[in-house]
C-alpha positions as CSV (number, residue, x, y, z in Angstrom):
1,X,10.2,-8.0,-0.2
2,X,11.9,-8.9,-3.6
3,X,14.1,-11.7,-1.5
4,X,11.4,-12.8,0.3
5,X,8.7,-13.5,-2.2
6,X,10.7,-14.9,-4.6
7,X,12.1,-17.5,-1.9
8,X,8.9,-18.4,-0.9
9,X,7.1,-18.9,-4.4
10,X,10.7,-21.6,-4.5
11,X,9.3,-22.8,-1.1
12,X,5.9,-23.1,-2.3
13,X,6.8,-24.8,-5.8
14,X,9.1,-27.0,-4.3
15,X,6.8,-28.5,-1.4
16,X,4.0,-29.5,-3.9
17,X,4.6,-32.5,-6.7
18,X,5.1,-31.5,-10.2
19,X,1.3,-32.0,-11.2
20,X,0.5,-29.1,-8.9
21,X,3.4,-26.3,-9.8
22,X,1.4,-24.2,-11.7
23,X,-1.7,-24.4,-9.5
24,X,0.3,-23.7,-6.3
25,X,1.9,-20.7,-8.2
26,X,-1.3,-19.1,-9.4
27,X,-2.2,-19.2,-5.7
28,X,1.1,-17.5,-4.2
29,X,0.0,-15.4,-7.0
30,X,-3.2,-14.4,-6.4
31,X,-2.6,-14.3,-3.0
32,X,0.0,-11.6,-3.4
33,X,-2.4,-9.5,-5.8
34,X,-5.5,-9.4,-3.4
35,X,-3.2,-8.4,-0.3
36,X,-1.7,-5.4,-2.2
37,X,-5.5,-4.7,-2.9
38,X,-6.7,-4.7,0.3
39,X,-4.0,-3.1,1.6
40,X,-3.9,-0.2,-0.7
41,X,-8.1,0.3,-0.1
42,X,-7.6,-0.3,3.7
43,X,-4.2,2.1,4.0
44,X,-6.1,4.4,2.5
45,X,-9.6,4.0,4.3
46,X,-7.7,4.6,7.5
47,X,-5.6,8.0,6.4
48,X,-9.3,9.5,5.0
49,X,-10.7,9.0,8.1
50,X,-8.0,10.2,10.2
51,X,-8.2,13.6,7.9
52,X,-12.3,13.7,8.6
53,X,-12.1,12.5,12.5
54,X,-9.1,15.2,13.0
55,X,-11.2,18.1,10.8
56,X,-8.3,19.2,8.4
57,X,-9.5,20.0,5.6
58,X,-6.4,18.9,2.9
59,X,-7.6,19.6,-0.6
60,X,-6.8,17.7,-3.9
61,X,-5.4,20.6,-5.5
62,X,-2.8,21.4,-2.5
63,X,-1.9,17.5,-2.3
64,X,-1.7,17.6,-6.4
65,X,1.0,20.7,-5.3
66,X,3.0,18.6,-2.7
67,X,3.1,15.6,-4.7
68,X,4.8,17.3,-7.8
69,X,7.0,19.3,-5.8
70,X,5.7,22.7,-6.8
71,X,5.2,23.9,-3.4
72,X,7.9,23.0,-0.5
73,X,6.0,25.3,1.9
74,X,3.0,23.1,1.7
75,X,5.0,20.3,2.7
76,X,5.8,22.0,5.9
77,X,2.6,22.3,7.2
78,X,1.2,19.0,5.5
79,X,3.5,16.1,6.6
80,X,2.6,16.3,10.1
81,X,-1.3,16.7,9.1
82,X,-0.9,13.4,7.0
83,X,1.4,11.2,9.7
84,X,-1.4,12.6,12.3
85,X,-3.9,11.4,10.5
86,X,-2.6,7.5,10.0
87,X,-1.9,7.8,13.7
């Protein structure tokens, strides 16, 4: 991604005259900013309801566990609960 947006904010700054670099940058920029947003909230919309539609109950405590690496057994039983659920 690193390649890519840097090419294209080029692409983008280069295809508009001078009077309009900054405005066509802010754009790209903003751009970028809401679609990690959105996609963060919407990712994240769509694994909560695949944990309520399938009826697992995954508490914050036992995620808090997996996530800091405290409890390798969890993660057993946990990745294919959590790649069910974006499925």
């Amino acid at each position: 991604m690193g390649l890519s947006s840097i090419s294209s904010l080029i692409l983008i700054q280069e295809s508009v005259p001078p009077s309009q670099r900054g405005s066509a940058t802010a754009s790209n920029m903003f751009a970028r900013n809401i679609g990690n947003t959105l996609g963060a909230a919407i990712l994240g919309a769509v694994l909560n309801y695949g944990l309520h539609r399938d009826g697992v109950g995954v508490s914050s405590d036992r995620l808090q566990r997996l996530l800091s690496g405290e409890a390798h057994a969890a993660a057993d039983d946990l990745g294919p609960i959590l790649h069910q659920s974006l499925h």
